[in-house]
C-alpha positions as CSV (number, residue, x, y, z in Angstrom):
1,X,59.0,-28.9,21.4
2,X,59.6,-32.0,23.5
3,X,62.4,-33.0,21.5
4,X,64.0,-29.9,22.6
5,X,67.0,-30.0,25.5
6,X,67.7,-27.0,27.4
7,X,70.0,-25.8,30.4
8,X,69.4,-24.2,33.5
9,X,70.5,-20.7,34.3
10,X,72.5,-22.2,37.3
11,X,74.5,-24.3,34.7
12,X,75.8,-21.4,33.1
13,X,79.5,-20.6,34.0
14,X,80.0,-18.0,31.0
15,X,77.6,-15.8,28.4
16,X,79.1,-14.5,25.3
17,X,78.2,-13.2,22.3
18,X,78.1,-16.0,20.7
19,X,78.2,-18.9,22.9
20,X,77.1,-20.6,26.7
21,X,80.1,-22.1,28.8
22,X,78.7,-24.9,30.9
23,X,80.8,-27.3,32.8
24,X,80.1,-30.5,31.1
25,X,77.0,-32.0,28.6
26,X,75.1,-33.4,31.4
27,X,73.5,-30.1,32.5
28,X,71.9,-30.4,29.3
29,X,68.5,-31.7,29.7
30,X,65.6,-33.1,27.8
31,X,62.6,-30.9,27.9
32,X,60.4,-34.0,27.8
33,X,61.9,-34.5,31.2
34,X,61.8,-31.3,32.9
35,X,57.7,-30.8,33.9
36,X,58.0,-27.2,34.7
37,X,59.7,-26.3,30.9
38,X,56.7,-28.6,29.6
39,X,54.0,-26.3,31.5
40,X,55.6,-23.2,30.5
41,X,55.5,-24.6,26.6
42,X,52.1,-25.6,27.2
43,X,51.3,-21.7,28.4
44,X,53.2,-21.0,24.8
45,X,53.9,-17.6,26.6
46,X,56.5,-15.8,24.7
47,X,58.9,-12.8,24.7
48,X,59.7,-11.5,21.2
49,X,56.9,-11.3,18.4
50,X,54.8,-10.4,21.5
51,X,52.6,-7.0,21.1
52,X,53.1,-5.0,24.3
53,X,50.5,-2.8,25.8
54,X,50.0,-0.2,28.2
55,X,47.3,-0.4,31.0
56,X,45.2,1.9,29.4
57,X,44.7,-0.1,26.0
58,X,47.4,1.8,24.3
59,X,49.9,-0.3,21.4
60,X,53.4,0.4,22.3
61,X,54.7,-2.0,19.8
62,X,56.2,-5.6,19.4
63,X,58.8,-6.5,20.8
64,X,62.3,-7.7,18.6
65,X,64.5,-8.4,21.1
66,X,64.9,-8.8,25.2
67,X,67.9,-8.1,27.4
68,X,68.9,-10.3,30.5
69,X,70.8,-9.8,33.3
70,X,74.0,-11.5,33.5
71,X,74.2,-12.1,37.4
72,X,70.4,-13.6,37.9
73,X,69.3,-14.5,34.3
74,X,66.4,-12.2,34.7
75,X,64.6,-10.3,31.8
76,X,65.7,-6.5,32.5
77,X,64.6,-4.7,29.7
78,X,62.7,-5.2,25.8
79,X,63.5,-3.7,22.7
80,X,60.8,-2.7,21.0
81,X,59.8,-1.5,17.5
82,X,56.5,0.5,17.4
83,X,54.1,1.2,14.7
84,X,55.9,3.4,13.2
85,X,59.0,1.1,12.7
86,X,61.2,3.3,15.5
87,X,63.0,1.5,17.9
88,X,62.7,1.8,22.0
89,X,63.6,0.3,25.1
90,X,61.0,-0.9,28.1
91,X,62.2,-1.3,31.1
92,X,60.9,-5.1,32.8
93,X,60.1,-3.6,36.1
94,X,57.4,-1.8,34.1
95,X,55.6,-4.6,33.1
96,X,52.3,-6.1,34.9
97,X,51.9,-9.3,33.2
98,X,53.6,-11.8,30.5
99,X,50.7,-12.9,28.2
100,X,50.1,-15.2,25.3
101,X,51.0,-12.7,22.5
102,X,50.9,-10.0,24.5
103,X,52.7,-8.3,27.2
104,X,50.9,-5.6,29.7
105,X,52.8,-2.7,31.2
106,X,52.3,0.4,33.7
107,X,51.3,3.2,31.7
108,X,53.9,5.1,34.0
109,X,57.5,4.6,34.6
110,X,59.0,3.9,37.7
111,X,60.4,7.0,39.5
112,X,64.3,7.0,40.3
113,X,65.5,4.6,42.8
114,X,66.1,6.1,46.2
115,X,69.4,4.3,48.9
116,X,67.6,2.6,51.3
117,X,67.5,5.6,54.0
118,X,65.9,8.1,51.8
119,X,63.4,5.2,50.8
120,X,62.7,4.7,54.3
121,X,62.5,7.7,55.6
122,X,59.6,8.6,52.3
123,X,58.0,5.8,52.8
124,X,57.5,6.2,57.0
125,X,56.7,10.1,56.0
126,X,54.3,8.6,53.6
127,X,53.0,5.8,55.4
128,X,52.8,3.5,52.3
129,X,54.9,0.4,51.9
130,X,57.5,-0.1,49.0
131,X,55.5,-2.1,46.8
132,X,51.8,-0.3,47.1
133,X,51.7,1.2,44.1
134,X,52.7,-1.9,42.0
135,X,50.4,-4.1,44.5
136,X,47.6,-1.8,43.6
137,X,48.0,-2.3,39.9
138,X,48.4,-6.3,40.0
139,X,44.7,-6.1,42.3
140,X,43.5,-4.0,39.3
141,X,44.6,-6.6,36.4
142,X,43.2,-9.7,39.0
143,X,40.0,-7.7,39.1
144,X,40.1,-6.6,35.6
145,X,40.7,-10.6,34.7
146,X,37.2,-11.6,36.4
147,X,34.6,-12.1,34.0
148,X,32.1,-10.9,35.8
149,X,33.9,-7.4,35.1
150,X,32.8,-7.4,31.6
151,X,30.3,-4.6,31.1
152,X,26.9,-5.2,31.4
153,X,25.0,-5.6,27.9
154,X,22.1,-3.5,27.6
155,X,19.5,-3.8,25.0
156,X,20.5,-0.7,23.3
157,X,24.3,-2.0,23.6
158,X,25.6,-3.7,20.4
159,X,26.7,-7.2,20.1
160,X,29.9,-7.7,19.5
161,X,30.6,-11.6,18.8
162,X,33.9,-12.7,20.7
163,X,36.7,-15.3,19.6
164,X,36.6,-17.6,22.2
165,X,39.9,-17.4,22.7
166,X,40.2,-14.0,23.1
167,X,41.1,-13.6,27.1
168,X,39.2,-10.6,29.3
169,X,41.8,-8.0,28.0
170,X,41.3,-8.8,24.1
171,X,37.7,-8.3,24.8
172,X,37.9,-5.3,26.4
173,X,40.6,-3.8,23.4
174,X,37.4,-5.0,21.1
175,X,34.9,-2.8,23.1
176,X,37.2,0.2,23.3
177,X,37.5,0.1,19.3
178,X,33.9,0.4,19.1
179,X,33.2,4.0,17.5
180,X,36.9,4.5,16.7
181,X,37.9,6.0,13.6
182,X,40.9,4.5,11.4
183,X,43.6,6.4,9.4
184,X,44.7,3.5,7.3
185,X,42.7,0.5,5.5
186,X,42.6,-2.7,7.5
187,X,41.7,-6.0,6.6
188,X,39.4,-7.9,8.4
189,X,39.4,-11.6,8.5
190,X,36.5,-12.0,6.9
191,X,37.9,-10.9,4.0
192,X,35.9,-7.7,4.5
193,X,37.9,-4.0,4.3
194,X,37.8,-1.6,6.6
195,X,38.8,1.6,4.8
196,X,40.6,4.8,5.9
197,X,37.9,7.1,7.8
198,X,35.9,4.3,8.4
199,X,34.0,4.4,12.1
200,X,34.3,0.9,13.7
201,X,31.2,-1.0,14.1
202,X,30.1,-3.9,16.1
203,X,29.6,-6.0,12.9
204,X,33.0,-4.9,11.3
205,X,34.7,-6.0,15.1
206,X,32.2,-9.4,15.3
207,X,34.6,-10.1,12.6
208,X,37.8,-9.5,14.3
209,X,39.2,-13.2,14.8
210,X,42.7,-13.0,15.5
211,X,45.2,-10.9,17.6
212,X,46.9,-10.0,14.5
213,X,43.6,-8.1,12.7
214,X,42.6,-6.6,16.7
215,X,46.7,-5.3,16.8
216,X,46.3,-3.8,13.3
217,X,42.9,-2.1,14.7
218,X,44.4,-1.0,17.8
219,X,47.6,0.4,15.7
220,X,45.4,2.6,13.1
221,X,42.7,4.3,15.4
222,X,43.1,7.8,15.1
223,X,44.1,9.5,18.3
């Protein structure tokens, strides 16, 4: 990666289909040089190939492709292909977080943007700023982020053995599998099977070990 040379979205006269228009070579720069491109590598967080999830545990899909906007450079929407193999859109302003491998979004959309006035105007009626709604949920990932969050183990409670990798979210996906029935075989990477029908276990998730194998759970649990 630090070998790499990139350019800044300021540095960009012109986007085509094919090509960048910059001014002249020295906008180009060395990512060895540039700390905050080294700390984003080192967060190795990344758009496409990541599996995208809704607040409520559920598998959208994995995202193929991602749309910017021309005028900022921001990420405005993501194409994604779900389990199925069919093809959607996600809107950006839906999504919470950008994770390693995965990417967290509000299980519901946006409603239509109001002018400013009519905004106003709801919002005084209303008495709740503009962002409350989306604050609310970011307090609710922070929360849902602490540890000490987890639930509780009791000594009737399974055991379910974690990666230790695995951040707070992952482990709570694991949990929620617990029970859950499958309609189509998965392998485990153990090596074990879990077959069609199958209920999950606590030993059959102990050996869940990478995001892959907790995807293909997530993607198979009968609804």
């Amino acid at each position: 990666y630090l070998g790499a040379r990139l350019i800044a979205f300021e540095d960009i006269l012109g986007l085509g289909d094919y090509a960048l228009i910059i001014s002249d070579s020295g906008v180009i720069q060395d990512v060895a040089h540039n700390p905050l491109a080294i700390e984003l590598l080192q967060k190795d967080v990344k758009i496409i190939g990541s599996q995208v999830l809704t607040t409520k545990g559920c598998l959208i899909g994995q995202v193929t492709e991602f749309m910017i906007e021309e005028e900022t450079g921001r990420i405005s929407a993501c194409q994604i292909t779900n389990p199925q193999g069919n093809i959607n859109q996600v809107k950006c302003d839906r999504v919470i977080t950008y994770g390693k491998e995965i990417i967290l979004i509000d299980d519901n959309p946006s409603p239509p943007k109001q002018n400013a006035p009519e905004r106003k105007a709801a919002n005084q009626a209303q008495n709740v700023p503009l962002s409350s709604e989306k604050e609310l949920l970011k307090k609710k990932i922070e929360e849902f982020g602490k540890s000490d969050n987890l639930p509780k183990k009791t000594e009737s409670s399974p055991v379910i053995s974690f990666p230790q990798d695995f951040n707070v979210f992952e482990q709570r996906q694991l949990q929620f599998l617990l029970g859950k029935i499958l309609d189509k075989d998965v392998q485990l990477d153990n090596g074990g099977l879990l077959k069609a029908g199958d209920k999950i276990t606590a030993d059959s998730l102990s050996a869940v070990k990478s995001r892959n194998t907790l995807m293909q759970l997530t993607a198979h649990v009968v609804k």
